[in-house]
C-alpha positions in Angstrom: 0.0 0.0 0.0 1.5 3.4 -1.0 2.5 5.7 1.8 -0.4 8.2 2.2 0.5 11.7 0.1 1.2 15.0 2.8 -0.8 17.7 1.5 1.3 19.8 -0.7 2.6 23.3 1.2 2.1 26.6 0.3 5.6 28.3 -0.7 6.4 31.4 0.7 7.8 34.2 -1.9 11.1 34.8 -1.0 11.4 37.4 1.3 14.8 38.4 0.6 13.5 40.0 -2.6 14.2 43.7 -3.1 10.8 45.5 -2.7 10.3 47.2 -6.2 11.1 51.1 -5.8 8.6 54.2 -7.5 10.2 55.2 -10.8 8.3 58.8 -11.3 7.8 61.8 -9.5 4.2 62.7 -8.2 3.1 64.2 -11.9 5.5 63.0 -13.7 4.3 61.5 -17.0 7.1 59.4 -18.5 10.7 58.8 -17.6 12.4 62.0 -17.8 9.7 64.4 -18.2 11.3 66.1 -14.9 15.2 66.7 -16.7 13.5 68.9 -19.5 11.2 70.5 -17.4 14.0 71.7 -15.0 16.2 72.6 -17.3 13.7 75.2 -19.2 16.3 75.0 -22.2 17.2 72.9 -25.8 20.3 71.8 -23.9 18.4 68.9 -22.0 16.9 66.9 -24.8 20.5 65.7 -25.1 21.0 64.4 -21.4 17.2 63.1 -21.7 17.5 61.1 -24.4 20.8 59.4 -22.6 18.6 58.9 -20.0 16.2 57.3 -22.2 18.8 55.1 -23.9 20.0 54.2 -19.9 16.6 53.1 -19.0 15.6 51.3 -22.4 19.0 49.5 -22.0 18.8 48.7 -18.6 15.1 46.8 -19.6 16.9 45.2 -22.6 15.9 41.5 -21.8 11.8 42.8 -22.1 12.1 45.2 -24.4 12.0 44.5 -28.2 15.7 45.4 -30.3 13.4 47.6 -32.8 12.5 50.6 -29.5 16.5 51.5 -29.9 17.2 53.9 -32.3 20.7 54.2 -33.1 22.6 58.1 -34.3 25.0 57.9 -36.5 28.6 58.6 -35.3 28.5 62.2 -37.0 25.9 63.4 -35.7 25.9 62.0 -32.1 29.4 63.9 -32.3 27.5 66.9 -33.7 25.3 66.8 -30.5 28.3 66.4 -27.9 29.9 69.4 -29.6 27.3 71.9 -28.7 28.3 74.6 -26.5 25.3 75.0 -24.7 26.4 71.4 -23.3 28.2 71.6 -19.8 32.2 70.8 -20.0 31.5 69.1 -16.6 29.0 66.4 -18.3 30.6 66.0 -21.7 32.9 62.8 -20.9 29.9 61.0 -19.1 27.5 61.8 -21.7 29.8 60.6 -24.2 30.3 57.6 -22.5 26.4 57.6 -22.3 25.8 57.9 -25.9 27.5 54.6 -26.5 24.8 52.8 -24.6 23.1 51.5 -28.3 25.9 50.3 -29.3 26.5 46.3 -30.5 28.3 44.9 -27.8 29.1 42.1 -26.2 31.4 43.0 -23.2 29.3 44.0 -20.2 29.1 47.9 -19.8 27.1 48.3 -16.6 30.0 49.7 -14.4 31.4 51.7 -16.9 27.7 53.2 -17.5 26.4 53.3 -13.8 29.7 55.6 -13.3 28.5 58.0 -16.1 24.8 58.6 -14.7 26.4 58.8 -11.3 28.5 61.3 -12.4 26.0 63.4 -14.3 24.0 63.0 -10.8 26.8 64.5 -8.7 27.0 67.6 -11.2 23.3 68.1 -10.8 23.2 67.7 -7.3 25.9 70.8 -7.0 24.3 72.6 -9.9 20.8 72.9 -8.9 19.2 70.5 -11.1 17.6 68.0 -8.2 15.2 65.7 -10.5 17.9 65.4 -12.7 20.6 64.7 -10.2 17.8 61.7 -8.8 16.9 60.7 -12.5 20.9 59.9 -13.5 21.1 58.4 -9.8 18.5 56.1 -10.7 19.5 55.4 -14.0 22.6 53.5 -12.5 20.5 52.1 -10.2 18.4 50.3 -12.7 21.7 49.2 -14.8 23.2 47.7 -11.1 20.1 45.9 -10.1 21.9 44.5 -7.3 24.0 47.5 -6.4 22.5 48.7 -3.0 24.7 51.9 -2.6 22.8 53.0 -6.1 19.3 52.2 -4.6 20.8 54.5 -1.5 21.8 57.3 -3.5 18.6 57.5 -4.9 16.7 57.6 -1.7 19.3 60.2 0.1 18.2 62.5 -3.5 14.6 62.1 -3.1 14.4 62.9 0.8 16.3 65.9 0.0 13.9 66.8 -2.9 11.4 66.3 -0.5 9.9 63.1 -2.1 9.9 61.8 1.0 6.8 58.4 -0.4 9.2 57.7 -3.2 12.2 57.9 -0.8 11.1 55.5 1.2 10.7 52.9 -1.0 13.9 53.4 -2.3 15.6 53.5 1.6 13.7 49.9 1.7 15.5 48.4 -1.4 18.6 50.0 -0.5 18.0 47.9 2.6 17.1 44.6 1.2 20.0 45.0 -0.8 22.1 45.3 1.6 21.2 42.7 3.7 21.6 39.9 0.6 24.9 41.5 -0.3 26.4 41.9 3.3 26.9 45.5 3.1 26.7 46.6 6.6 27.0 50.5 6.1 24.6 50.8 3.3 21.8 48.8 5.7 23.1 50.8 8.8 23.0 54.1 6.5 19.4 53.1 5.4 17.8 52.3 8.8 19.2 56.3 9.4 17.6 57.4 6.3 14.2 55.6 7.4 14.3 57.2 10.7 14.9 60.9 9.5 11.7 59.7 7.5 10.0 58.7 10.6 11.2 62.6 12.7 9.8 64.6 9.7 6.7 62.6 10.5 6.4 63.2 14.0 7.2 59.8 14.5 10.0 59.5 17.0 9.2 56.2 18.7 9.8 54.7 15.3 12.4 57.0 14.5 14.5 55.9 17.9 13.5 52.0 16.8 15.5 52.1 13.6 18.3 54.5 14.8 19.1 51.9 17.7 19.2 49.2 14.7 21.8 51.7 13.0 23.9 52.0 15.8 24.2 48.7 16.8 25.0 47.4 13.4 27.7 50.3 13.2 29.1 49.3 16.7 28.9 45.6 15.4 31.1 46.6 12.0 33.4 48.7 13.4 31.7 52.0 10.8 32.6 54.6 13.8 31.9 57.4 11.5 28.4 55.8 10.7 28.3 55.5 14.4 28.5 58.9 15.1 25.6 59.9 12.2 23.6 57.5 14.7 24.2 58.8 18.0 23.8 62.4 16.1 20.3 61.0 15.1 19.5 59.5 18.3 20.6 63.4 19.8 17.8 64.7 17.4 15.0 62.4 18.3 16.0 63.3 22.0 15.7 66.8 22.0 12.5 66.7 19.8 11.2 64.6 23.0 12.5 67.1 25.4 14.9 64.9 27.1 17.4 67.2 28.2 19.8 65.3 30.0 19.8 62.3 27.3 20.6 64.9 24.1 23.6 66.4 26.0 24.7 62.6 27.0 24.2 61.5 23.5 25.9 65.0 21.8 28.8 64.1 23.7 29.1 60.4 22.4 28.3 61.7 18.9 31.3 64.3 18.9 33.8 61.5 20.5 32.1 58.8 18.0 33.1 60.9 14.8 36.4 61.0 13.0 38.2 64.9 13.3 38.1 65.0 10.2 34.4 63.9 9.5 32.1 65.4 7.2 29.4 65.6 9.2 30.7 67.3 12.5 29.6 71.4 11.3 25.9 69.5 11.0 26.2 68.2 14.8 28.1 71.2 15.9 24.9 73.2 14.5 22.1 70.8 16.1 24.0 71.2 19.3 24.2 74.5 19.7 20.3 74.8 17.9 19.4 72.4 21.1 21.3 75.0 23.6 19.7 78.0 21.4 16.4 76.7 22.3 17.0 76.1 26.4 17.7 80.2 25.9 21.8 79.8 26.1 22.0 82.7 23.1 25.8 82.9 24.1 27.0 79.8 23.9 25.0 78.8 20.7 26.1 82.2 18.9 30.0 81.0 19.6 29.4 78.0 18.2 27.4 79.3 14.9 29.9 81.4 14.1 32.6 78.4 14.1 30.5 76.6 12.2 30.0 79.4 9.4 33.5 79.3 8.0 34.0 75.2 7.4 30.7 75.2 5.4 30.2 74.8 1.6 27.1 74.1 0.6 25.1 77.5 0.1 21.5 75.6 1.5 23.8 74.8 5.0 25.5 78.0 5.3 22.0 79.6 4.5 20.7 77.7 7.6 23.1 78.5 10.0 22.9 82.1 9.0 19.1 81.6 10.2 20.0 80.9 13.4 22.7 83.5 13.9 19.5 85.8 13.5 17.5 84.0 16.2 20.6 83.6 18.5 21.4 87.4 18.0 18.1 88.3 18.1 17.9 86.5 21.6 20.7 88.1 22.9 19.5 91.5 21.9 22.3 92.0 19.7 19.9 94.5 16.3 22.9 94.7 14.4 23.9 91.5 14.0 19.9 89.9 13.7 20.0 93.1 11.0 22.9 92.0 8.7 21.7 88.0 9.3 18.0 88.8 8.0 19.1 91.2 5.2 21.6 87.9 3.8 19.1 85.2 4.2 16.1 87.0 3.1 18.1 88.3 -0.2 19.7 84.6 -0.7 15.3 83.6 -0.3 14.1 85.9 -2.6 16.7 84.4 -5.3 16.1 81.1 -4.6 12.8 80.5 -2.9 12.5 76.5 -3.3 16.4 76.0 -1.6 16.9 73.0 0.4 15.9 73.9 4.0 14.2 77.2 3.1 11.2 76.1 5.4 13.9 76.1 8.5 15.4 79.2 7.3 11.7 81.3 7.3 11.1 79.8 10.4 14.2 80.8 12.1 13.8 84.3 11.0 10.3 85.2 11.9 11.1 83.5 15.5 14.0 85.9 15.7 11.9 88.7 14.4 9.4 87.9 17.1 11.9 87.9 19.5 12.6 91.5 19.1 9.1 92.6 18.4 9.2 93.2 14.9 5.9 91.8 14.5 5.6 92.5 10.7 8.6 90.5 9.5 7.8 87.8 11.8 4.2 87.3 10.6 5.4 87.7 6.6 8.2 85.2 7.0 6.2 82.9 9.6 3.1 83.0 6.7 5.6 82.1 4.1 7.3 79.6 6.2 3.9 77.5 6.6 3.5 78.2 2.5 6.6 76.4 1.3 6.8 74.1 4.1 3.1 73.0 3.1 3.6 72.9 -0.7 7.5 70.9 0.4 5.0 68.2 2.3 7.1 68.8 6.0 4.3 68.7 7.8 6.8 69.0 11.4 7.6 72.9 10.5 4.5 73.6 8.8 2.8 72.9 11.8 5.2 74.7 14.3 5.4 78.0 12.0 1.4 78.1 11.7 1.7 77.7 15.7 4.4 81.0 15.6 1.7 82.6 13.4 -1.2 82.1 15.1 0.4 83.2 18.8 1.6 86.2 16.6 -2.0 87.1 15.5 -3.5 86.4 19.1 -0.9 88.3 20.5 0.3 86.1 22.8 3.6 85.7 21.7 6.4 85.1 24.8 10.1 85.2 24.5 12.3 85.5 27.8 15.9 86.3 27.8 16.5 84.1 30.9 17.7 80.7 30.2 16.4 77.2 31.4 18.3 76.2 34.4 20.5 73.6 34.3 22.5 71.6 36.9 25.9 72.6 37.8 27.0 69.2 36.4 25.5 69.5 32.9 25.7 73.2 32.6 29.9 72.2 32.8 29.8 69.6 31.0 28.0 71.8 28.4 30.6 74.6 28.2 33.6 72.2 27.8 31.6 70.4 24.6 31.1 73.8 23.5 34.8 74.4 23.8 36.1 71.4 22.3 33.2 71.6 19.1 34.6 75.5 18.6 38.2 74.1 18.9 38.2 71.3 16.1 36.1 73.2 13.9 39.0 76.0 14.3 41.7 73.3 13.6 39.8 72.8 9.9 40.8 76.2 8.9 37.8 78.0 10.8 38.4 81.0 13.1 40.5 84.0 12.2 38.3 87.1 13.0 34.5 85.6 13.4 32.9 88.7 12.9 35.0 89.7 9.5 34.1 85.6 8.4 30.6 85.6 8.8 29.5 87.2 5.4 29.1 84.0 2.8 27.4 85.0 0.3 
């Protein structure tokens, strides 16, 4: 008698798959659309259709040989040629153009390098979708390649796309999990949890910061180690835990490399957090250490903002005057720059501060406008709370700061100290005041 059959089991899909990311931007109607739309000029229908080419080539296996439509040599060389073409973007769109090509060596480095390239030049040059549609382009020619998937997701938070970042966080992850790439997965829990803080959402955030860290720890990544504990900082002072953000800015400075990247960023949340307990002093040394070893025009833009609020606090009109008359001219120029929603915010507090009730209402009502239309619903909501105490009237500021303990209020001034020192030893601090302009 044959052995009675088991019933057959259900298979489970593999959950080590990579979670398919979203391609296009809310409204955008086919792949590209964004890169000629940003542009505004003839000179993108070149880099659009090598992003086309990218993407039809990277779906090669489902996508019938008759789509790609080769240019001859001469002309293709025509196009190169043009001078409204960047010099920064020529090699890697050349390299681009020979995507069509018959060949049978594998190309995808050598082409994931260009689109990353033309990324990195439209990430400086203030061309954002195009910077996260070449990002992407290498992403889909490295399927598997989970620092692509990340690069992606780090463009599209700072776009503000935060949806589309997240699903691109979550392959980055996936990735790195099947490929054993412990930064990229401690890097993208991080990513997921600056997600969760522009949510609101700090119990989540903490959840996948602690996953960071640990994994970090684990791996020996001590600069990634730092960006954690400088997270974990974050999601403490957002929670009003006094004591634990000092304990944790401490760990953060010690955990980074003098030499890393991201110390003027922790220096500035530091002394923001101190700015905030009403320590105008202490925070205004420390902003104007920061102010030199910065690069990016968004960052130095910020940390201009809060010069304002931290003069403005310590009643010091000529210095909130020359802060408000840079940041509101660098605004005017460019209204949608990363962090502009900080920036507003910043200065109608500081305007507030000093009882200048008209600037504070026009740059608190603007404030809620872009943050609103940016979808950062944290300092949308905290500028429309500025307004409305500004309209009521019931606006309070006090020049006395919150009392700390003897203990933490030292510990506090020596971090201070050594934050103003390092910064100084990367070519900072000659004469503060004759440094601050950076525009």
């Amino acid at each position: 008698m044959p052995p009675a059959k088991h019933p057959q089991r259900l298979t489970r899909p593999d959950r080590g798959q990579a979670p398919p990311p979203a391609l296009l931007a809310q409204g955008e109607p086919f792949d590209g659309f964004n890169v000629i739309d940003e542009w505004q000029s003839p000179a993108a229908v070149l880099p659009w259709q090598a992003l086309r080419d990218v993407i039809l080539w990277a779906r090669r296996a489902e996508t019938p040989a008759r789509l790609f439509t080769f240019t001859a040599p001469e002309r293709r060389a025509a196009e190169l040629a043009d001078p409204a073409i960047p010099d920064d973007i020529r090699a890697p769109l050349t390299v681009l153009s020979r995507v069509l090509e018959p060949t049978t060596a594998d190309a995808r480095e050598e082409l994931a390098q260009a689109c990353r390239a033309i990324s990195k030049w439209a990430d400086t040059n203030g061309f954002p979708q195009t910077a996260i549609s070449f990002a992407q382009g290498a992403a889909l020619i490295h399927t598997v390649h989970a620092g692509h998937a990340y690069q992606v997701a780090l463009l599209c938070r700072r776009a503000a796309e935060y949806e589309r970042a997240e699903t691109w966080y979550r392959r980055a992850l996936r990735l790195a999990v099947k490929s054993r790439d412990p930064s990229i997965a401690a890097l993208s829990w991080l990513g997921l949890g600056n997600l969760f803080i522009q949510r609101g959402n700090y119990t989540a955030a903490r959840t996948v910061q602690l996953r960071a860290f640990r994994i970090a720890r684990r791996s020996g990544l001590w600069n990634i180690k730092g960006l954690a504990l400088h997270d974990l900082f974050a999601v403490a002072v957002e929670q009003g835990q006094v004591v634990e953000a000092e304990n944790l800015a401490r760990q953060a400075f010690h955990a980074y490399p003098k030499g890393a990247d991201r110390l003027p960023a922790l220096a500035s949340d530091v002394a923001a957090n101190w700015l905030q307990q009403g320590f105008y002093g202490r925070a205004l040394v420390v902003f104007r250490a920061v102010l030199p070893v910065l690069h990016l025009g968004s960052e130095r833009l910020f940390i201009v903002s809060l010069i304002a609020r931290a003069a403005a606090g310590a009643g010091d009109l000529a210095l909130f005057t020359w802060a408000w008359t840079e940041a509101w001219t660098v605004l005017e120029r460019e209204p949608t720059t990363n962090r502009a929603c900080g920036v507003l915010y910043n200065l109608a507090y500081a305007s507030a501060c000093l009882g200048d009730w008209e600037r504070a209402r026009m740059a608190g009502e603007y404030s809620v406008e872009v943050a609103t239309g940016r979808g950062e619903q944290q300092i949308a909501r905290k500028a429309a709370e500025l307004v409305g105490e500004l309209e009521l009237q019931r606006f309070e500021h006090s020049l006395t700061p919150s009392p700390e303990e003897p203990k933490v209020l030292e510990r506090a001034e020596a971090l201070a100290l050594r934050i103003v020192r390092r910064l100084a030893a990367r070519g900072g601090l000659n004469s503060p005041r004759a440094r601050l302009n950076p525009f």
